[in-house]
N, C-alpha and C positions, 0 to 999 in steps of 0.2 A: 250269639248269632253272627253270622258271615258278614261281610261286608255286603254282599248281595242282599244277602235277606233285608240287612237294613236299608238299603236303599230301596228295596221293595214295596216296603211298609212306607216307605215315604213318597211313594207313589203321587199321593194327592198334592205335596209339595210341588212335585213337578209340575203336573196341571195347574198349581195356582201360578208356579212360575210363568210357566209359556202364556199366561194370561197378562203378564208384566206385572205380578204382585213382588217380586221376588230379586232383590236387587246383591250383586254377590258384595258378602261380607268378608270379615275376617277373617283369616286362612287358619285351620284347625291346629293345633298345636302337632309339632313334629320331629320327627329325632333329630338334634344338627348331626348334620353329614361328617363324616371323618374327616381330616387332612390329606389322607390319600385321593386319588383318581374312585371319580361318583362312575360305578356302571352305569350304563346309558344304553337305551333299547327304543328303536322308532316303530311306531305303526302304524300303518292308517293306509292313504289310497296315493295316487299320483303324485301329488304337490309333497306328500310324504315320502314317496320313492325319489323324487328329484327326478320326474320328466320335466323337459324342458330347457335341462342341464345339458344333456348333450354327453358322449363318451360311457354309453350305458355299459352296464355290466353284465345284466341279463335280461332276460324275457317282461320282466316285473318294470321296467324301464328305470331303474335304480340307477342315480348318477353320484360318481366322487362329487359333483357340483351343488348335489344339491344339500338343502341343508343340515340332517344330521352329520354329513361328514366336515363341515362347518363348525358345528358345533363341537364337533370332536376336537377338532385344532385349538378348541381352547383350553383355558389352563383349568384342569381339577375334570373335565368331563372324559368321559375313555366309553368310546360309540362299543356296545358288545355285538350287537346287531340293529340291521334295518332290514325289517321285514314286511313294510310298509310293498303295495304293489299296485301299479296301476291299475284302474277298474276296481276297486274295493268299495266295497259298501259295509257301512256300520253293521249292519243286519249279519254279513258276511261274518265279521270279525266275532259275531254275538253268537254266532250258528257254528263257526269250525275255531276249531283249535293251531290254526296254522299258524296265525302271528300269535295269538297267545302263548301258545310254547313257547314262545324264544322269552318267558318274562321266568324269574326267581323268585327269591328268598333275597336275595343278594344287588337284584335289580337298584338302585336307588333313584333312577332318572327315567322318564317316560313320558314321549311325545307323541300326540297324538293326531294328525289331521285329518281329517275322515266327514263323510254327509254328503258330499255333491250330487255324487254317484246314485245315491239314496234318492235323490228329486230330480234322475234323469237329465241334472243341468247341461250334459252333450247336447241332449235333444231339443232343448230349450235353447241354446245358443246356435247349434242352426237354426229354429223354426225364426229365430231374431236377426238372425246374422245373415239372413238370405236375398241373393241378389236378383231382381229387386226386390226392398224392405218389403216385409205383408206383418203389419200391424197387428192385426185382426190374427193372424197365425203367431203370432210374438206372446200375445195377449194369452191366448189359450193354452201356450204351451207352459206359461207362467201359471195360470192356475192351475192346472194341471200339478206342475209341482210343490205348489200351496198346497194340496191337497194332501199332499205324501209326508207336510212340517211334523203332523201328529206321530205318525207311525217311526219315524228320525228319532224325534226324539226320543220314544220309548226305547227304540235300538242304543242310544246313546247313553242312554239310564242304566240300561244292563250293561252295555259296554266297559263303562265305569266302574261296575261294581266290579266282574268283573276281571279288571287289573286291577281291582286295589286287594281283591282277594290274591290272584297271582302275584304281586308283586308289594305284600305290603308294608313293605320301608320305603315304599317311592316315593318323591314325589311326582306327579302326572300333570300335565304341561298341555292342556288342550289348546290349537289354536283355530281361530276361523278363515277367512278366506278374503284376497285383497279386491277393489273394484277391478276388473276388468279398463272399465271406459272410465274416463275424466265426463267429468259434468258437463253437457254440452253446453255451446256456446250458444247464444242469444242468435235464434236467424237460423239455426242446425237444422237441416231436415231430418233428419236422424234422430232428435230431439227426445220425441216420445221414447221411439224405440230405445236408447242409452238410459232414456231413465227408469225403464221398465227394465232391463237388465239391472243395474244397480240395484232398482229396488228388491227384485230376487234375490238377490246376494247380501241385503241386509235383512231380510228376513231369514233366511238362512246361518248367516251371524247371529241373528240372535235367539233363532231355538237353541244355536250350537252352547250360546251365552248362557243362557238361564237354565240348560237342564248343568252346567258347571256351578250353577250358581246354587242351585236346590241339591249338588253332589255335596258342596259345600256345607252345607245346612246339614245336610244329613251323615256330614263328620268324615269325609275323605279328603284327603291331604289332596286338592288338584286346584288349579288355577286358570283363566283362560288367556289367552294373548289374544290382544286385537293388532292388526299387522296391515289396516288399510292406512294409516299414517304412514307407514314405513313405504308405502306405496304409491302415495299420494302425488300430483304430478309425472307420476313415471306409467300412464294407462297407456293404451294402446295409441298410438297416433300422436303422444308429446313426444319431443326432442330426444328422451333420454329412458324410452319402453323398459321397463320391468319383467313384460308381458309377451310372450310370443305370437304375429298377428296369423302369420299363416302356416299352411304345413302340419305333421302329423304332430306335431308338438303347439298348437293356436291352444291359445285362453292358457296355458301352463308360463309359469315364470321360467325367465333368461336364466342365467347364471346372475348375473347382478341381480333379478329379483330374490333367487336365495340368499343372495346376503342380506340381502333386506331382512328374510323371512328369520334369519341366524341371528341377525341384531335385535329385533323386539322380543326372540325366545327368550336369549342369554341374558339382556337386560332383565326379563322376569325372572328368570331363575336367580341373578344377581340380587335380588330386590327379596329375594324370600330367602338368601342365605345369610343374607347381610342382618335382616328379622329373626331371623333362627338364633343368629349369633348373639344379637343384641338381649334377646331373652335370656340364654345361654349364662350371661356374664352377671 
């Protein structure tokens, strides 16, 4: 059976996960990587193109800055393609073949950041972000994309499979998405609103989480990175933004926020070669 199909059949897995039954375990056993340069292939939507980065390349708004070519600077990873493009939805990558062609046989690295797009979070962070605040509009624009967790995730299931069909000596590197806003302060009129934004963005981490975590279970080498730590104090409006606040590039990471985004990957990928190895011996 494909890697698809089995992830198919473990369908119900998934739904116990997004219920929070399902907590990610041990990483499937997996080939260790060669001593050469690991192929490396991105995918997914914006934050995966590196808007925000600035000195685009093309249409797709793909930056040297952002982080797969970060990643590539390091030692053992060799970028084949980013094929990642702004506006991407999971569903997208489930439906056409555009970024999945760029995956092999040969593939062994694959990153994935992808879902926003999928819950309209544009439409949501202006109905939030609008001058003056309307709560009441913040609010509905949030359910609204509460509404759309189910049908993500299922995109994300098949997504999975997949590239682990295209690509199966990889390992696959999913990551979620950092706060936007720092926790408001005591007295904030903006209060609600920042923490209705957060709280979309941790809902949305954690369909991203659990249907990685139920991939897991169901025997695909893939892992998730949480990367709001790496961003932590650097939201919109502290001393030292992560975050872009205005302009065609708002809610997308600086350049400093990709390395952020570079440094929590690479530390995972670190952390399962170092496992691999350890096995290995």
């Amino acid at each position: 059976m494909t890697a698809r199909g089995r992830f198919v059949a473990r369908l119900v897995t998934i739904l116990i996960a997004l219920a929070g039954l399902v907590t990610v375990g041990a990483l499937p056993a997996a080939a260790q990587p060669n001593s050469g340069p690991v192929p490396y292939v991105a995918l997914g939507d914006s934050y995966a193109a590196g808007q925000g980065g600035g000195d685009y390349l093309n249409t797709c708004l793909e930056s040297p800055n952002g982080y797969p070519y970060l990643l590539d600077a390091r030692s053992r990873i060799d970028l084949r393609d980013n094929v990642a493009c702004t506006g991407a939805k999971a569903s997208d990558l489930v439906t056409s073949s555009t970024q999945l062609s760029a995956l092999n046989v040969d593939t062994e690295l694959v990153t994935i950041t992808v879902g926003a797009a999928d819950l309209n979070l544009s439409e949501v962070l202006a109905a939030c972000t609008a001058v003056p605040p309307t709560p009441v509009q913040c609010q509905a624009a949030i359910a609204n994309a509460q509404a759309l967790l189910g049908a993500l995730a299922v995109s994300l299931t098949n997504l999975y499979a997949l590239v682990a069909d295209a690509a199966p000596n990889a390992l696959i590197v999913v990551t979620g998405y950092p706060y936007l806003f720092e926790p408001p302060a005591e007295g904030d009129p903006n209060a609600a609103i920042i923490t209705a934004i957060r709280n979309a963005i941790t809902a949305l981490n954690t369909t991203i989480q659990q249907t990685v975590a139920a991939a897991q279970t169901a025997g695909l080498n893939i892992i998730y990175v949480d990367v709001t730590e790496e961003f932590a104090g650097h939201g919109i409006g502290s001393k030292q933004p992560f975050i872009n606040a205005a302009g065609p590039d708002a809610y997308h990471p600086n350049a400093a926020g990709y390395r952020a985004y570079a440094k929590a990957i690479f530390a995972a990928i670190r952390s399962v070669w170092k496992e691999e190895k350890k096995q290995a011996a």
